[in-house]
C-alpha positions in Angstrom: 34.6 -49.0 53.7 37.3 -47.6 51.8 41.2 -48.0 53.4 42.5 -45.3 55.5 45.8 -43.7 54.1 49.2 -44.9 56.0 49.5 -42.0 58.4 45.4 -41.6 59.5 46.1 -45.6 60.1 48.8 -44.8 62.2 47.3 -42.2 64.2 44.2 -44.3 64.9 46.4 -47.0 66.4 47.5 -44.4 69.0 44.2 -43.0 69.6 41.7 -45.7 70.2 40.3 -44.8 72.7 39.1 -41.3 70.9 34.9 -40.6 70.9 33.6 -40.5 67.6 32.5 -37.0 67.7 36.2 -35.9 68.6 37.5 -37.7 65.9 35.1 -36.7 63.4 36.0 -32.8 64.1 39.2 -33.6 64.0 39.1 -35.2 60.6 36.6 -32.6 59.4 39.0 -29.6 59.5 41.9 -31.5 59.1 40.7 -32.4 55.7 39.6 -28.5 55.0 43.0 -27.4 55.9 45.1 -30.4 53.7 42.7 -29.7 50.7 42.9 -25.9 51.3 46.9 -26.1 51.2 46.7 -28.6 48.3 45.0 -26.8 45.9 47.3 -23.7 46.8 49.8 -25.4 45.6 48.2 -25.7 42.0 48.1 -22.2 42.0 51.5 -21.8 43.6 53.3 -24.0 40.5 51.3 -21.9 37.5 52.2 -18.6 38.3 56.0 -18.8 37.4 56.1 -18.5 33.6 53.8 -14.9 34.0 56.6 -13.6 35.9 59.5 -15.5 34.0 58.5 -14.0 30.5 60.2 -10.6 31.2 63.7 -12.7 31.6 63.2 -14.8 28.8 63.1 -11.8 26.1 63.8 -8.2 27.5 65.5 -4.8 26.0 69.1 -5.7 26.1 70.2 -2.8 24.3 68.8 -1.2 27.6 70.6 -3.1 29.6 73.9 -2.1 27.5 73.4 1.5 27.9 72.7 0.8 31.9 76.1 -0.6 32.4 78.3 1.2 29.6 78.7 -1.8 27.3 79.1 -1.4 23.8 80.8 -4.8 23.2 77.4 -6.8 22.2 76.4 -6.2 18.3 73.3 -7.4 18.7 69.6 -6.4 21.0 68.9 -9.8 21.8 72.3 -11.2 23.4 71.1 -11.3 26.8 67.8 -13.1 25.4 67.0 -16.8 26.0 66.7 -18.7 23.0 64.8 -19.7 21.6 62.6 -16.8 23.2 65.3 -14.0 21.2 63.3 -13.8 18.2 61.1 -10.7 16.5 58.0 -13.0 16.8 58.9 -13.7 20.5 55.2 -12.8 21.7 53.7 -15.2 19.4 55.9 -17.9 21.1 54.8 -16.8 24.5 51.3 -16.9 23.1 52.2 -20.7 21.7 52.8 -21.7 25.8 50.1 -20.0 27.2 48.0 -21.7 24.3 49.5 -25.0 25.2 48.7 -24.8 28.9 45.1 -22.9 28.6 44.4 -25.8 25.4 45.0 -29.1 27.4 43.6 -27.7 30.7 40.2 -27.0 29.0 40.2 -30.1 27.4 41.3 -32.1 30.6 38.6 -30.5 32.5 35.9 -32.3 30.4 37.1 -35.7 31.6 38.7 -34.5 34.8 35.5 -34.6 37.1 33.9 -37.7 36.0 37.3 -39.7 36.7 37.2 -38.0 40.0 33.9 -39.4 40.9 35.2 -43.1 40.1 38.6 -43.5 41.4 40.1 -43.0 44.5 40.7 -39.2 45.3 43.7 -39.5 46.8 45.0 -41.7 44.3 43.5 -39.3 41.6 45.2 -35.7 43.6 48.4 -37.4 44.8 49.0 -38.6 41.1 48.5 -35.0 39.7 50.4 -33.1 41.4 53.3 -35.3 41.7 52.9 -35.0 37.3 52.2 -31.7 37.6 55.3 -30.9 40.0 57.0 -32.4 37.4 56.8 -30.9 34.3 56.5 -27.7 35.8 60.0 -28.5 37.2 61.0 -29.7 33.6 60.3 -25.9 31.9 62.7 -24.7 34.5 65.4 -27.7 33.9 65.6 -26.7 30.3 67.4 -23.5 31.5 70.1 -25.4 33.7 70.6 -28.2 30.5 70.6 -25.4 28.0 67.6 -26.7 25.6 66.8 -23.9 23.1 64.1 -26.1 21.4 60.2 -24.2 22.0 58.7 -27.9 21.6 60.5 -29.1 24.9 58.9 -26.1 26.6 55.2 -27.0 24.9 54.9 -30.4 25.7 56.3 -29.4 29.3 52.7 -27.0 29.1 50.6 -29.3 27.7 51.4 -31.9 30.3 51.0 -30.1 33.2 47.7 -28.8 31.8 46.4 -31.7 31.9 48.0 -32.3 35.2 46.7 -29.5 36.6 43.0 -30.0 35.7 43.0 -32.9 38.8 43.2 -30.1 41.0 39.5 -28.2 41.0 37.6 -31.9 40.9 39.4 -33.9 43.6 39.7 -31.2 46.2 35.8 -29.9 45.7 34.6 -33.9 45.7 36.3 -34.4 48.7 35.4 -31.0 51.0 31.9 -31.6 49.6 31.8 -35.3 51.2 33.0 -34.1 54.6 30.7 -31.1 55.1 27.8 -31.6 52.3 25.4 -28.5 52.4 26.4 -27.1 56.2 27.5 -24.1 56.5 28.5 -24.5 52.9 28.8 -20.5 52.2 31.1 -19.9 55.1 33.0 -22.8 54.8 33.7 -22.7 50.9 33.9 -18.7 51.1 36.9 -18.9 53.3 38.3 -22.3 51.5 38.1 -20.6 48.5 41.0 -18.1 49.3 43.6 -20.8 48.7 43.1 -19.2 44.7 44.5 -16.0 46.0 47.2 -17.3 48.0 48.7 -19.9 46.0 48.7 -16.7 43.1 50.7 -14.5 45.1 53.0 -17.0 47.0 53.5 -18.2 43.6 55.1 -14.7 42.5 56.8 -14.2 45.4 58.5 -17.6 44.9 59.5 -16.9 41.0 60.4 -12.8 41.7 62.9 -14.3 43.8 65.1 -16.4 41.8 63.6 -14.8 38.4 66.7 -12.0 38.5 69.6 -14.9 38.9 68.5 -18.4 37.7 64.9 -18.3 36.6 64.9 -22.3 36.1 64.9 -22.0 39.5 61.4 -20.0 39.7 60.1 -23.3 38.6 61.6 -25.9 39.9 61.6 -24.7 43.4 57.0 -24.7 42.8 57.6 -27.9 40.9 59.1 -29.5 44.2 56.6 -28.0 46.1 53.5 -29.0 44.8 55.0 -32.3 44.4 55.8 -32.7 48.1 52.4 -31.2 48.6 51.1 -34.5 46.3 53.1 -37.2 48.7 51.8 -35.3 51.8 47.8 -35.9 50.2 48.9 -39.1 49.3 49.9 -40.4 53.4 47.2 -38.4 55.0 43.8 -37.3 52.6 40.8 -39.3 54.0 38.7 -38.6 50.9 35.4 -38.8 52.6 33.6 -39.5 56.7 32.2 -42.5 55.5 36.4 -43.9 55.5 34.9 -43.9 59.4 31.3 -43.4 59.7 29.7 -45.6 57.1 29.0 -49.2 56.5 
């Protein structure tokens, strides 16, 4: 029998007395709804850099015209560097590339890992990395770093991060409800794509105008918090109860 995590522990010393089939509903969906709000989270922390792009290179001449300033001598003042060059698309293309790269690559190795570890060991550890380096493209802003590697390796890493997601939350929902009511349940699960996408934008729109570091530390935090909360309180399967 594999250990219960500290908080399920706690709350089976103050409800002993529970029937099985009470507790084993109450597990069930518990587990849809943590893995549900975990994996929106994913989604949540890779949306910012989509929205952030437009801030990181934009038409400052516009801008100068806007406000009747004809102080700046150059179009790319209000530019981040090093994102104020001519070939600033093929940089954007160089991140994208960097995430999209190590995710596909982590995926191959991703699912069998998940089948032979712990999975909340395996999903706690992810996105608590993941939280992390998305919050690190968003510190470079607030520590000035104008170097594209900082902002690559920041990619790459949570990439690979990110490819924990998909495996450990479908391994788990798949132990607690096997093949009932598998369309239903996994149709309705499934939103969690859709939801973590926009709640993502929303989240980076709204610091995007002022301090767009913040459009990714702010997910960074959150799917990290998300990872400690998997970590205290995913029960990665009904045999943690059920089986001997």
């Amino acid at each position: 029998m594999r250990s219960l995590p500290p908080l399920v522990k706690l709350i089976e010393k103050c409800s002993k007395n529970d029937d099985m089939e009470k507790k084993l509903k109450r597990y069930k969906y518990g587990m849809l709804i943590l893995t549900f709000f975990a994996y929106m989270s994913y989604h949540l922390s890779r949306k910012p850099l989509s929205i952030v792009k437009g801030e990181l290179h934009h038409n400052c001449s516009k801008e100068d015209l806007q406000n009747g300033n004809t102080t700046h001598n150059t179009s790319t003042w209000c530019d981040f560097p090093p994102f104020d060059s001519p070939d600033y698309k093929s940089l954007f293309g160089e991140l994208d590339y960097a995430f999209l790269f190590a995710y596909a690559i982590g995926m191959f190795f991703s699912g069998m890992i998940a089948e032979r570890v712990s999975l909340r060991y395996f999903l706690s550890i992810g996105m608590i990395t993941s939280g992390a380096f998305t919050a690190m493209f968003g510190i470079g802003y607030f520590a000035e770093v104008h170097v594209l590697y900082f902002y690559i390796i920041a990619q790459v890493f949570n990439g690979l991060a990110q490819t924990t997601g998909w495996p450990g939350v479908v391994t788990c929902v798949g132990n607690w409800f096997g093949k009932s009511k598998r369309g239903l349940i996994m149709g309705v699960w499934n939103s969690h794509t859709s939801i973590g996408n926009i709640l993502g934008s929303v989240v980076a729109s709204a610091f995007v105008g002022s301090q767009w570091g913040m459009s990714f530390v702010v997910p960074g935090i959150f799917i990290a918090v998300m990872g400690v909360i998997v970590f205290f309180c995913l029960i990665e399967s009904k045999c943690c109860f059920f089986c001997t």
